[in-house]
mmJSON file of the N, C-alpha and C atoms, coordinates in Angstrom:
{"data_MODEL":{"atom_site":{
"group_PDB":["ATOM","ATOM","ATOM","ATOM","ATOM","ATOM","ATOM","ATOM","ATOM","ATOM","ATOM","ATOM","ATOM","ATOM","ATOM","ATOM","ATOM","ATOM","ATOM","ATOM","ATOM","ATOM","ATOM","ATOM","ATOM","ATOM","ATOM","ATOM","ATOM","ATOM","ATOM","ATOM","ATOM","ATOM","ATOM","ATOM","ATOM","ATOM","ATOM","ATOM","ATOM","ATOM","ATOM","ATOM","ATOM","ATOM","ATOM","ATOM","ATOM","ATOM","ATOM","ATOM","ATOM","ATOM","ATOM","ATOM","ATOM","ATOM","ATOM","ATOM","ATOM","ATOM","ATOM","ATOM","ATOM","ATOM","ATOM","ATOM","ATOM","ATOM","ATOM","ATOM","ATOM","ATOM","ATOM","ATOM","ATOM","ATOM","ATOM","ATOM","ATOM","ATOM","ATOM","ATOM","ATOM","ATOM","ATOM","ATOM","ATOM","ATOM","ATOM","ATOM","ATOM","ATOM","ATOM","ATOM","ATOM","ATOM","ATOM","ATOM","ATOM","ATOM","ATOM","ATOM","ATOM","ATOM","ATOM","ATOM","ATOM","ATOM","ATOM","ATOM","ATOM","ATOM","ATOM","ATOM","ATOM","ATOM","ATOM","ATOM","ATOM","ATOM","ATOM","ATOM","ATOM","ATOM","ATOM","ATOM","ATOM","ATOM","ATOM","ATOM","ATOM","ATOM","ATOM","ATOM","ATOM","ATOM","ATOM","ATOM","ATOM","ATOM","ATOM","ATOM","ATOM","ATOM","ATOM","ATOM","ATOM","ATOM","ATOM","ATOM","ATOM","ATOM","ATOM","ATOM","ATOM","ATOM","ATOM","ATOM","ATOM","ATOM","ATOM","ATOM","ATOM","ATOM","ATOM","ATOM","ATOM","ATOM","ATOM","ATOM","ATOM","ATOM","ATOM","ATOM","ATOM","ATOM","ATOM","ATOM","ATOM","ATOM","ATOM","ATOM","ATOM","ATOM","ATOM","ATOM","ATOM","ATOM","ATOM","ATOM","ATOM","ATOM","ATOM","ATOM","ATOM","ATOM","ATOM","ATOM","ATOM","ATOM","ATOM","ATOM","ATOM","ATOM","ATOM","ATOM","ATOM","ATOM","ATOM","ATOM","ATOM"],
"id":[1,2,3,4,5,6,7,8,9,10,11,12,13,14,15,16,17,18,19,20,21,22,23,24,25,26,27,28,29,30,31,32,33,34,35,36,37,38,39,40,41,42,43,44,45,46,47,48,49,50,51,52,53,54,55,56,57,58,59,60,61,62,63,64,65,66,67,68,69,70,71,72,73,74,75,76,77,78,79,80,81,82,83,84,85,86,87,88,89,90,91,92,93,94,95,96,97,98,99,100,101,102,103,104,105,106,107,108,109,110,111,112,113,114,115,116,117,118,119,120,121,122,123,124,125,126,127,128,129,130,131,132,133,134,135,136,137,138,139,140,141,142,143,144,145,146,147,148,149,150,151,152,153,154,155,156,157,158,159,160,161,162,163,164,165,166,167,168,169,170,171,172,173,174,175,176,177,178,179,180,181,182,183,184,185,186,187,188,189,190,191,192,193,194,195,196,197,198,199,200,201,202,203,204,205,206,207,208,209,210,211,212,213],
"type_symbol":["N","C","C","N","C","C","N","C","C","N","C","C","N","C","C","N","C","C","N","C","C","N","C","C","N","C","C","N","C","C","N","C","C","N","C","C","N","C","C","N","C","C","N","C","C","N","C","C","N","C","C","N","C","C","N","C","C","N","C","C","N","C","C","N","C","C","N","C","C","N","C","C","N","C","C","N","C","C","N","C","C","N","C","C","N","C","C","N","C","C","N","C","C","N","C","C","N","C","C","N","C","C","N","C","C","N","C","C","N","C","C","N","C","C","N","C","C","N","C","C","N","C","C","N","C","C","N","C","C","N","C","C","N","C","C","N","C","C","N","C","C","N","C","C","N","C","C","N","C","C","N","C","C","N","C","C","N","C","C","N","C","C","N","C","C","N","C","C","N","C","C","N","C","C","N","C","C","N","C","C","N","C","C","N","C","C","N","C","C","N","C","C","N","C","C","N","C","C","N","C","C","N","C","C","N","C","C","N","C","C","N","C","C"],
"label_atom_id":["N","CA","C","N","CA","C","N","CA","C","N","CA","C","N","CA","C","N","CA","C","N","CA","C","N","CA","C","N","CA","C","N","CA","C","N","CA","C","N","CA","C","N","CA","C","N","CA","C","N","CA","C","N","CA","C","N","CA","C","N","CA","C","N","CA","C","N","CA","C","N","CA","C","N","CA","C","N","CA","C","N","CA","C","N","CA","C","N","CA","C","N","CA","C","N","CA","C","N","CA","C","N","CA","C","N","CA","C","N","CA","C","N","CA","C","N","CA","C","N","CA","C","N","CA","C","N","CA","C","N","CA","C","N","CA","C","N","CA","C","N","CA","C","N","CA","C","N","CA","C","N","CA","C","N","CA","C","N","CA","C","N","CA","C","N","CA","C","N","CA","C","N","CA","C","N","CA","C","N","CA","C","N","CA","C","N","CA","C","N","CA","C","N","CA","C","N","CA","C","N","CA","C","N","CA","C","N","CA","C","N","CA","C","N","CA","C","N","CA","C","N","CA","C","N","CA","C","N","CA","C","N","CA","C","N","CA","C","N","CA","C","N","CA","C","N","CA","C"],
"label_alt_id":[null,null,null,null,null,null,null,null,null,null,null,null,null,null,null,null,null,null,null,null,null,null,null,null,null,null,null,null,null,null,null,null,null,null,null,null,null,null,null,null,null,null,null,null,null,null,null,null,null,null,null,null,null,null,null,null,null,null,null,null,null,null,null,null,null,null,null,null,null,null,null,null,null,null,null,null,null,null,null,null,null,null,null,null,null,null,null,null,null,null,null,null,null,null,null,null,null,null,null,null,null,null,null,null,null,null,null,null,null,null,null,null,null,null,null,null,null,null,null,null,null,null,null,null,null,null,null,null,null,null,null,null,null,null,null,null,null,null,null,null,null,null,null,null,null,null,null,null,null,null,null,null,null,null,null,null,null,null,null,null,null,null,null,null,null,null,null,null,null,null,null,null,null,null,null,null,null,null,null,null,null,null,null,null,null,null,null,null,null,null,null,null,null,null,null,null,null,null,null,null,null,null,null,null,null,null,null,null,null,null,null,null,null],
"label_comp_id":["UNK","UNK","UNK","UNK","UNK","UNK","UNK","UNK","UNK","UNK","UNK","UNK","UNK","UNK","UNK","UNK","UNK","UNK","UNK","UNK","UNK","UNK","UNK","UNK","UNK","UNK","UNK","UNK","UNK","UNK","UNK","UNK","UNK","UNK","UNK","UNK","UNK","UNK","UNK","UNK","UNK","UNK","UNK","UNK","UNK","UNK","UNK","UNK","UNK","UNK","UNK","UNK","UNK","UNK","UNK","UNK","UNK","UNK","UNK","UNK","UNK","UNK","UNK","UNK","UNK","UNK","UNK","UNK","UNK","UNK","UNK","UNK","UNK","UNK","UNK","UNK","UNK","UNK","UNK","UNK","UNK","UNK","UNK","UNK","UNK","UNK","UNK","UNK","UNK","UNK","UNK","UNK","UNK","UNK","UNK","UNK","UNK","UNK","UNK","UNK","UNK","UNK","UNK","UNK","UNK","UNK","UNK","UNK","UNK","UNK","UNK","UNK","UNK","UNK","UNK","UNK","UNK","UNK","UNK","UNK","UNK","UNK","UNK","UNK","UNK","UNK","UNK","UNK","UNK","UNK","UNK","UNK","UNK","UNK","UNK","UNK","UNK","UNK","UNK","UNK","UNK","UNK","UNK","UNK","UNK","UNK","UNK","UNK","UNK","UNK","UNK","UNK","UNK","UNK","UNK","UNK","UNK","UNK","UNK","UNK","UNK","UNK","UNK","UNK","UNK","UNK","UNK","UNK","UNK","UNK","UNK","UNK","UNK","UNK","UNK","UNK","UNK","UNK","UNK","UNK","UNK","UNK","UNK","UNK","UNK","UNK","UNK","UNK","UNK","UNK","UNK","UNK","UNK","UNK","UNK","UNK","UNK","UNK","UNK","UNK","UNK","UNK","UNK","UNK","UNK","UNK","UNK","UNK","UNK","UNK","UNK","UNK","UNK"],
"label_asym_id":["A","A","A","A","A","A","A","A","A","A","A","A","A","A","A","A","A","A","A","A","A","A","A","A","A","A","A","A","A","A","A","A","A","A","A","A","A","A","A","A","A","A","A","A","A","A","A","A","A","A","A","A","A","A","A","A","A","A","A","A","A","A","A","A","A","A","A","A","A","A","A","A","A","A","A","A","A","A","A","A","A","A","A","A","A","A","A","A","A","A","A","A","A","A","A","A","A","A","A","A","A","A","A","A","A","A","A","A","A","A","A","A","A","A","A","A","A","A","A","A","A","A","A","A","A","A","A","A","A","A","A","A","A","A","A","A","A","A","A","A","A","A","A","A","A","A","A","A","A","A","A","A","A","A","A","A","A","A","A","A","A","A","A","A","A","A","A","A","A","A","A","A","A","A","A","A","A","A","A","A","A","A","A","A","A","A","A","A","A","A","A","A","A","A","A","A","A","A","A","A","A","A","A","A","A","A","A","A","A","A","A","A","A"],
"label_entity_id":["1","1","1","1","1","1","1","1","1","1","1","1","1","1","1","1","1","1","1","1","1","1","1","1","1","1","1","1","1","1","1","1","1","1","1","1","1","1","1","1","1","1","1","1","1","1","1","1","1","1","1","1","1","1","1","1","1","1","1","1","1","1","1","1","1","1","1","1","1","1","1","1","1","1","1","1","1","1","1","1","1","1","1","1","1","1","1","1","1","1","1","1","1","1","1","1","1","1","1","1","1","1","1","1","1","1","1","1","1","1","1","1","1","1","1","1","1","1","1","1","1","1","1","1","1","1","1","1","1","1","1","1","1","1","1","1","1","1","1","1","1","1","1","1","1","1","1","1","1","1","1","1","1","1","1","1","1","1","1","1","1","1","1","1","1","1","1","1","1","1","1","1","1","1","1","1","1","1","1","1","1","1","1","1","1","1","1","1","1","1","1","1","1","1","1","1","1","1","1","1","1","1","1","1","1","1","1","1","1","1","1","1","1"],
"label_seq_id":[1,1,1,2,2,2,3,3,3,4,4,4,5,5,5,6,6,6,7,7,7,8,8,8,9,9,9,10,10,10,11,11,11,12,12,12,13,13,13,14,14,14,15,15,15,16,16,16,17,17,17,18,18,18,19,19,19,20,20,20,21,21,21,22,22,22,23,23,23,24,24,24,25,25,25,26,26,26,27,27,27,28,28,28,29,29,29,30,30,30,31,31,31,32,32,32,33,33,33,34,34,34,35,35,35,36,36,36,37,37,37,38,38,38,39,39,39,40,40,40,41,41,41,42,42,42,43,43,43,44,44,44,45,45,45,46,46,46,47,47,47,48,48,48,49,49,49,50,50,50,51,51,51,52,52,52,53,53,53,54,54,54,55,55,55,56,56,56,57,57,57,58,58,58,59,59,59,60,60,60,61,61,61,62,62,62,63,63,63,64,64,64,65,65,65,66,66,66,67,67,67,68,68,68,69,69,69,70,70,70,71,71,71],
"pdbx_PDB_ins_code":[null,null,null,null,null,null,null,null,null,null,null,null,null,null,null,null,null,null,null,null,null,null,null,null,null,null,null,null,null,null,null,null,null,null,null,null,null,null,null,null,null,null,null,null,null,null,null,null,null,null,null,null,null,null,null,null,null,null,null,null,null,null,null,null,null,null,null,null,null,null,null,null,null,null,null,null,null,null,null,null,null,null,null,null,null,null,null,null,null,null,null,null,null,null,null,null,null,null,null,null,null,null,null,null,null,null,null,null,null,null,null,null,null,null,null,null,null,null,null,null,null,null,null,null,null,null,null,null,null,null,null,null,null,null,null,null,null,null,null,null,null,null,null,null,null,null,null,null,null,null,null,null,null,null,null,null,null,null,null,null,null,null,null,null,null,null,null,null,null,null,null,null,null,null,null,null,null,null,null,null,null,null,null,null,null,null,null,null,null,null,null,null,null,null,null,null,null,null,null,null,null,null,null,null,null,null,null,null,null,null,null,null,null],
"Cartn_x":[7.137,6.544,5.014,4.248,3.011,2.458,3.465,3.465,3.113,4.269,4.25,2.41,2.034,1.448,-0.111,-0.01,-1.231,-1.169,0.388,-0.09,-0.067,0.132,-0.172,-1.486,-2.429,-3.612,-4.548,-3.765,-4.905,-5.289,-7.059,-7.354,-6.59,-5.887,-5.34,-4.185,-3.814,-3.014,-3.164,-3.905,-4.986,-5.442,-5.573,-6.369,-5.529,-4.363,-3.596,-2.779,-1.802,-1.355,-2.519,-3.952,-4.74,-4.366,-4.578,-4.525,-2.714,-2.017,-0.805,-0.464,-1.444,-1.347,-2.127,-3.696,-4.351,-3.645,-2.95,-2.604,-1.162,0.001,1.313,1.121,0.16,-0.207,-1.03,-1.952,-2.487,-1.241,-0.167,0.485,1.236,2.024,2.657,2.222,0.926,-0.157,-0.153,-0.145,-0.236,0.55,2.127,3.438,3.562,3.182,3.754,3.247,1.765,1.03,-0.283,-0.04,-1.034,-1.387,-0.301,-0.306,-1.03,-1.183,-2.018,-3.34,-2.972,-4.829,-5.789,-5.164,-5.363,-5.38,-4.834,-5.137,-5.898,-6.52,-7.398,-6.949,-5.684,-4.538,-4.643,-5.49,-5.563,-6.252,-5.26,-5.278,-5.092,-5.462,-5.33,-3.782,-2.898,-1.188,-1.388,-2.115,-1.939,-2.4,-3.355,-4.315,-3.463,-2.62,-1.734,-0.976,0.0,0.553,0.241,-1.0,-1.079,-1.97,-2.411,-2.238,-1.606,-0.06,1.117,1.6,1.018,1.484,1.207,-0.426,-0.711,-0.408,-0.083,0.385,2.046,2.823,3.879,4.198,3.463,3.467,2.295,1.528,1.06,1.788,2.578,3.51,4.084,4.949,6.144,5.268,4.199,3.717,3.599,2.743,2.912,3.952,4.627,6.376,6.514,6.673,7.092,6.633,4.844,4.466,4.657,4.238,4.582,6.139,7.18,8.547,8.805,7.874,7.878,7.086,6.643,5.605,6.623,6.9,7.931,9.046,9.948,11.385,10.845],
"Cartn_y":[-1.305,-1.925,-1.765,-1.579,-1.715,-0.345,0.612,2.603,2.241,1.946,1.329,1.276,-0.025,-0.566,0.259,0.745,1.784,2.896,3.467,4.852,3.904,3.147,2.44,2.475,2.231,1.529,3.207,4.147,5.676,5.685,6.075,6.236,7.403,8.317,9.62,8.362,8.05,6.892,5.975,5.676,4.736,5.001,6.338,6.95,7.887,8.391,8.681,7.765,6.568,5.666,4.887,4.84,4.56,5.165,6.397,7.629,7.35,7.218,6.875,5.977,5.032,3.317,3.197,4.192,4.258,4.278,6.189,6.554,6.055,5.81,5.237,3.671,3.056,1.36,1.566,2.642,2.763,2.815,3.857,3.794,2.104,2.148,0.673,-0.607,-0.517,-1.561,-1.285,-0.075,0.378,0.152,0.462,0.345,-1.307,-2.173,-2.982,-4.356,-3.97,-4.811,-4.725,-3.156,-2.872,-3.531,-4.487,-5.381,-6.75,-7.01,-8.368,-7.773,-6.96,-6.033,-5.877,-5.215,-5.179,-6.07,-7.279,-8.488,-9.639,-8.835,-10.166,-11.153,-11.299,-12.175,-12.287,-12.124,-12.035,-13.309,-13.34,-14.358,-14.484,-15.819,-15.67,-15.017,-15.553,-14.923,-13.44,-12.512,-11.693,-10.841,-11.125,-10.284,-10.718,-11.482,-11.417,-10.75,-10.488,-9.617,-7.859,-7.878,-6.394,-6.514,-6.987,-6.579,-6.46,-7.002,-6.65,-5.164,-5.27,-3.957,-2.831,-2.527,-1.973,-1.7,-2.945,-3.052,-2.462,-3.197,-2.056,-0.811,0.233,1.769,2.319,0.992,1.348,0.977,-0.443,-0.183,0.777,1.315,2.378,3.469,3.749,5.409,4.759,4.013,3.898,3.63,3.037,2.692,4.544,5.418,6.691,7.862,7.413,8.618,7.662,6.842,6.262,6.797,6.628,6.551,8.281,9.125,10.653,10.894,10.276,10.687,10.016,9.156,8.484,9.804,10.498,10.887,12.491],
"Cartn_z":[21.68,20.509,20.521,21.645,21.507,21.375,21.854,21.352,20.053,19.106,18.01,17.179,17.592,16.668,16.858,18.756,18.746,18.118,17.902,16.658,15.261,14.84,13.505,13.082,14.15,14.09,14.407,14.205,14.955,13.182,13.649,12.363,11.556,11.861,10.947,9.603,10.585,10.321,8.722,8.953,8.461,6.676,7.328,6.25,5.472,5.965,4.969,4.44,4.702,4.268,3.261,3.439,2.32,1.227,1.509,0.399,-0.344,0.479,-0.281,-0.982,-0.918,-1.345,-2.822,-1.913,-3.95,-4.694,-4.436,-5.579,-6.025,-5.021,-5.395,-6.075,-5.356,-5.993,-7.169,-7.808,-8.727,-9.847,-9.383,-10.83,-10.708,-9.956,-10.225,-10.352,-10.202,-10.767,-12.152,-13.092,-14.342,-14.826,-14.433,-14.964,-15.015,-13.603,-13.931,-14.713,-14.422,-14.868,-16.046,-16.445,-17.837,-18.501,-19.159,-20.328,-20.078,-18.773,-18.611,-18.248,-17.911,-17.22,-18.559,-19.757,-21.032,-21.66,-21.499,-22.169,-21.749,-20.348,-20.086,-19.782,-19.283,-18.367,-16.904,-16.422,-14.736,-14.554,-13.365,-12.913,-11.206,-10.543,-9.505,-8.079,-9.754,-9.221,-9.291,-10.262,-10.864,-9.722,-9.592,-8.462,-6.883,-6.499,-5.786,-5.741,-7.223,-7.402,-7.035,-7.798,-7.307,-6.057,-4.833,-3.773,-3.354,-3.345,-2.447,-3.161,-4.491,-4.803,-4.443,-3.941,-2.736,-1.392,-1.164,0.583,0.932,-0.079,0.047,0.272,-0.653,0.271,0.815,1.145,2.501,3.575,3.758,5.056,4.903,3.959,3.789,4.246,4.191,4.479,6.037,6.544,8.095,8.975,8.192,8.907,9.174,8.059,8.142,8.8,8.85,9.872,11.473,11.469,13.188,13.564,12.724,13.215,13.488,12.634,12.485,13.724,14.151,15.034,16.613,16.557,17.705,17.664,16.812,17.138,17.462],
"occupancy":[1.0,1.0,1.0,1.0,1.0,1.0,1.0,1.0,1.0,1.0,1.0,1.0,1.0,1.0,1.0,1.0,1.0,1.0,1.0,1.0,1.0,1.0,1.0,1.0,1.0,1.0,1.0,1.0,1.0,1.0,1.0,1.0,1.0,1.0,1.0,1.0,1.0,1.0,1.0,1.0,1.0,1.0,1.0,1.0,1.0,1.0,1.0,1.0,1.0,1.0,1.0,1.0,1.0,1.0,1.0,1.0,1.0,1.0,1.0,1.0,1.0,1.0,1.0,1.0,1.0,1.0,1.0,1.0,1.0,1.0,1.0,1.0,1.0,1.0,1.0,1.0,1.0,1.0,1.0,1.0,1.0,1.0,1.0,1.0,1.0,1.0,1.0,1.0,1.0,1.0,1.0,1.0,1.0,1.0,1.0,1.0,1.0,1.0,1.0,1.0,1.0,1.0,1.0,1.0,1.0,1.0,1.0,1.0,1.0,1.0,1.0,1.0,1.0,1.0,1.0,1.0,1.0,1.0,1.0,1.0,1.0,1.0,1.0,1.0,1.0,1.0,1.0,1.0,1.0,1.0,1.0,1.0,1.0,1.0,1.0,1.0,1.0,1.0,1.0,1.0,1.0,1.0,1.0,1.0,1.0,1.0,1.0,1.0,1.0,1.0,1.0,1.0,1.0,1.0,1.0,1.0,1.0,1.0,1.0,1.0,1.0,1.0,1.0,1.0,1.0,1.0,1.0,1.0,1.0,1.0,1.0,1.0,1.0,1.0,1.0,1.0,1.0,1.0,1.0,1.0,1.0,1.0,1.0,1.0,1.0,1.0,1.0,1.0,1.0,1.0,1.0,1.0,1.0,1.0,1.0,1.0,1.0,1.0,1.0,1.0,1.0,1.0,1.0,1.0,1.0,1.0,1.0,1.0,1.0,1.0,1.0,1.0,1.0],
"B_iso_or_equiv":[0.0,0.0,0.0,0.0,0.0,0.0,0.0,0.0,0.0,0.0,0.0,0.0,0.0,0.0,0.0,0.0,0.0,0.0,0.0,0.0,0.0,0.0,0.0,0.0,0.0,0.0,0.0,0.0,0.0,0.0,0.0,0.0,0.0,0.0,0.0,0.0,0.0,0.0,0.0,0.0,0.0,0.0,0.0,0.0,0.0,0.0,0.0,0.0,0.0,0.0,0.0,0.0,0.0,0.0,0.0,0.0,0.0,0.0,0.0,0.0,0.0,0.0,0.0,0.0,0.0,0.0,0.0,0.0,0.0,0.0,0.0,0.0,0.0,0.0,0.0,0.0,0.0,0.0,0.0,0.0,0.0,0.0,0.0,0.0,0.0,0.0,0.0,0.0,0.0,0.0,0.0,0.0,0.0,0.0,0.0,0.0,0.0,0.0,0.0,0.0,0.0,0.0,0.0,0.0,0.0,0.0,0.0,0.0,0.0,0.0,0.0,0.0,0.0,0.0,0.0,0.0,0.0,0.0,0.0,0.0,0.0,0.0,0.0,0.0,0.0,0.0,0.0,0.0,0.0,0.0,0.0,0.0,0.0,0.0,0.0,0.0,0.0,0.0,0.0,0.0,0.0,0.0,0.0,0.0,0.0,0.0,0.0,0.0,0.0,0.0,0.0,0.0,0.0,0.0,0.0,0.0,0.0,0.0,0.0,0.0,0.0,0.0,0.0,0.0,0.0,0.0,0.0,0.0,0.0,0.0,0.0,0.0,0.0,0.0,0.0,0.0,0.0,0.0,0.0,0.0,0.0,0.0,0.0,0.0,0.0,0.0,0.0,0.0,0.0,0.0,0.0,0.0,0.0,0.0,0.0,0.0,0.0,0.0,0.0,0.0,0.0,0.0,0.0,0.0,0.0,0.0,0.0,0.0,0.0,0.0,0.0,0.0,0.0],
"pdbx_formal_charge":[null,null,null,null,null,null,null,null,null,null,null,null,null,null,null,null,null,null,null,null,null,null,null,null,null,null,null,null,null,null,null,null,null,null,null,null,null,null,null,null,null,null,null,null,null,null,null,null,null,null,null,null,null,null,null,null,null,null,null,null,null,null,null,null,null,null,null,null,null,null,null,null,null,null,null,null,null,null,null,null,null,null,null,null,null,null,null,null,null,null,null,null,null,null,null,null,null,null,null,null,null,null,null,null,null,null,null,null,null,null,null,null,null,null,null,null,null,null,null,null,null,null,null,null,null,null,null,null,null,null,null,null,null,null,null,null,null,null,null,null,null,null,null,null,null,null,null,null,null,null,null,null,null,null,null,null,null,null,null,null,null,null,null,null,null,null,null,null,null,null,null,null,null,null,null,null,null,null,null,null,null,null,null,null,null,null,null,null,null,null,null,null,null,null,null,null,null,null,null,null,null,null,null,null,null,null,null,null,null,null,null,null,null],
"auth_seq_id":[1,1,1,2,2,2,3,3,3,4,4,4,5,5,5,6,6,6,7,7,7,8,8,8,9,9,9,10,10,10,11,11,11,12,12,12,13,13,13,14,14,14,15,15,15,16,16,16,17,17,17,18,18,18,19,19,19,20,20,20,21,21,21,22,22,22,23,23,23,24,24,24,25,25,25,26,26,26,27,27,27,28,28,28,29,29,29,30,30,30,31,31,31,32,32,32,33,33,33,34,34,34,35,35,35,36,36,36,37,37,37,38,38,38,39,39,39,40,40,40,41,41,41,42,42,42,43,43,43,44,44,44,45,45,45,46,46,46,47,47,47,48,48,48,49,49,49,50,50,50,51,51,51,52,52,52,53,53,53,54,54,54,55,55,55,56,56,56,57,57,57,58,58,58,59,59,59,60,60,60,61,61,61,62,62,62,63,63,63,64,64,64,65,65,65,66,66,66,67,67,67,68,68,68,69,69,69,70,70,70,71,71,71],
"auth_comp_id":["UNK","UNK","UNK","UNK","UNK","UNK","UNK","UNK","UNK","UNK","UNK","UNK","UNK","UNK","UNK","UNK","UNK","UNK","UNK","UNK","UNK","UNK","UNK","UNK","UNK","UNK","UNK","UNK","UNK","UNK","UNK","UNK","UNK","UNK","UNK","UNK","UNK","UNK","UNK","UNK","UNK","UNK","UNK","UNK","UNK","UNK","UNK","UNK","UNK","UNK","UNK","UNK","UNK","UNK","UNK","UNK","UNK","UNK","UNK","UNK","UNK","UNK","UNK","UNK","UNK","UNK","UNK","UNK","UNK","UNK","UNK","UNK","UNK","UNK","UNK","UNK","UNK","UNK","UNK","UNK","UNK","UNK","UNK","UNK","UNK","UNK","UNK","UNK","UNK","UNK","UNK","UNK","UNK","UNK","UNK","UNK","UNK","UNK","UNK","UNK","UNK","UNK","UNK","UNK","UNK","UNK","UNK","UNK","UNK","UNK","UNK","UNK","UNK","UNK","UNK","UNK","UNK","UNK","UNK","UNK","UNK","UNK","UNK","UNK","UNK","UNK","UNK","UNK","UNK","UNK","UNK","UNK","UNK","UNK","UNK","UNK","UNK","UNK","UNK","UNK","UNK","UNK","UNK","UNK","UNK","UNK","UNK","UNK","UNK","UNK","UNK","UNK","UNK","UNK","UNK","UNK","UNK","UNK","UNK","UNK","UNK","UNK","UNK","UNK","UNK","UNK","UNK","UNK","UNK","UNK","UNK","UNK","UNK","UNK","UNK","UNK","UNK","UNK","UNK","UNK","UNK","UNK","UNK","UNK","UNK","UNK","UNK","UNK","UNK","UNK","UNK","UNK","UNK","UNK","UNK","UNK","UNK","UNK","UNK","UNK","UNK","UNK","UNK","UNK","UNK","UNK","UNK","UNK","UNK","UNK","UNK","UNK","UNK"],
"auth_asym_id":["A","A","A","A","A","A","A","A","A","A","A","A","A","A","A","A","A","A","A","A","A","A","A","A","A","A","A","A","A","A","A","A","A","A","A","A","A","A","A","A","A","A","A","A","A","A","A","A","A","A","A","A","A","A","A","A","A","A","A","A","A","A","A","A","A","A","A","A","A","A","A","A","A","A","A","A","A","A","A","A","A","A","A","A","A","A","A","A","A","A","A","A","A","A","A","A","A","A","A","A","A","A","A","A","A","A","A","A","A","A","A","A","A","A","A","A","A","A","A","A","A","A","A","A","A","A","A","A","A","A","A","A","A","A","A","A","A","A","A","A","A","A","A","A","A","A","A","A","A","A","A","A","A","A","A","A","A","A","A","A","A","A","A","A","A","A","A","A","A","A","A","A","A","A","A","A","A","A","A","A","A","A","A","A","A","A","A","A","A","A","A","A","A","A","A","A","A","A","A","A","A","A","A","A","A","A","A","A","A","A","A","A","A"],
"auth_atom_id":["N","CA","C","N","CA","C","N","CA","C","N","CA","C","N","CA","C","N","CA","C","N","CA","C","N","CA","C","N","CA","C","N","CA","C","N","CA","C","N","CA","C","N","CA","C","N","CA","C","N","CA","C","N","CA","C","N","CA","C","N","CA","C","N","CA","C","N","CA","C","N","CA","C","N","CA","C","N","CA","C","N","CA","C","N","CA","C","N","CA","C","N","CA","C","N","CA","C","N","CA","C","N","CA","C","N","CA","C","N","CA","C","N","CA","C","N","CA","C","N","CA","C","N","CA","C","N","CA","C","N","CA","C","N","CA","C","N","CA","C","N","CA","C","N","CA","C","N","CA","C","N","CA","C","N","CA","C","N","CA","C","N","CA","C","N","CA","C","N","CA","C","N","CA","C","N","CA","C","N","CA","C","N","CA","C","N","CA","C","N","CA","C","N","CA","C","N","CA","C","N","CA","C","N","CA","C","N","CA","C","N","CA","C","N","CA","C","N","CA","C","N","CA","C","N","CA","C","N","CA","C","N","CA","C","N","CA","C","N","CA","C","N","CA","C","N","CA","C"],
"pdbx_PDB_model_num":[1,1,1,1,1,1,1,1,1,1,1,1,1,1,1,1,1,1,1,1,1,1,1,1,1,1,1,1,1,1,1,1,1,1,1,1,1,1,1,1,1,1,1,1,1,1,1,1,1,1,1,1,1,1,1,1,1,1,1,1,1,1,1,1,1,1,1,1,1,1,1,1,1,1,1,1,1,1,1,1,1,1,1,1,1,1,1,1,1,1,1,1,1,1,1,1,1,1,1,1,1,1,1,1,1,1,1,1,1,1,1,1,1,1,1,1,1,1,1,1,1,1,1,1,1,1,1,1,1,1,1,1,1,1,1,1,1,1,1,1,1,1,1,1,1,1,1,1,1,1,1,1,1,1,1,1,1,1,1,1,1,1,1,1,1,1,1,1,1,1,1,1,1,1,1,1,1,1,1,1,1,1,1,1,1,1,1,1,1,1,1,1,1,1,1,1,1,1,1,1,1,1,1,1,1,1,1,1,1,1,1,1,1]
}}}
């Protein structure tokens, strides 16, 4: 587990799961939440909302290169 979380934490790591998170959390921030973004509806839930919407495929890209990188 601690193999694990030290390749999690290697900057290559890091920085491409960023890169996967912009651009995959950019659209589904758009898709899912345009209409309040555009209406001036944000709110403190809202902006909760789309950070997890970010963070999601950023775990998913680091879950995938660590586990690619383990087998």
């Amino acid at each position: 587990m601690k193999n694990w979380f030290s390749l999690a934490f290697q900057r290559k790591i890091i920085v491409r799961s960023s890169k996967v998170a912009a651009i995959v959390g950019t659209i589904l921030v758009l898709i899912n939440h345009f209409d309040v973004l555009v209406g001036g509806q944000v709110n403190e839930l809202i902006i909760g909302k789309i950070l997890l919407t970010y963070l999601v495929p950023y775990s998913v890209a680091t879950y995938a290169a660590v586990e690619a990188l383990l087998s």
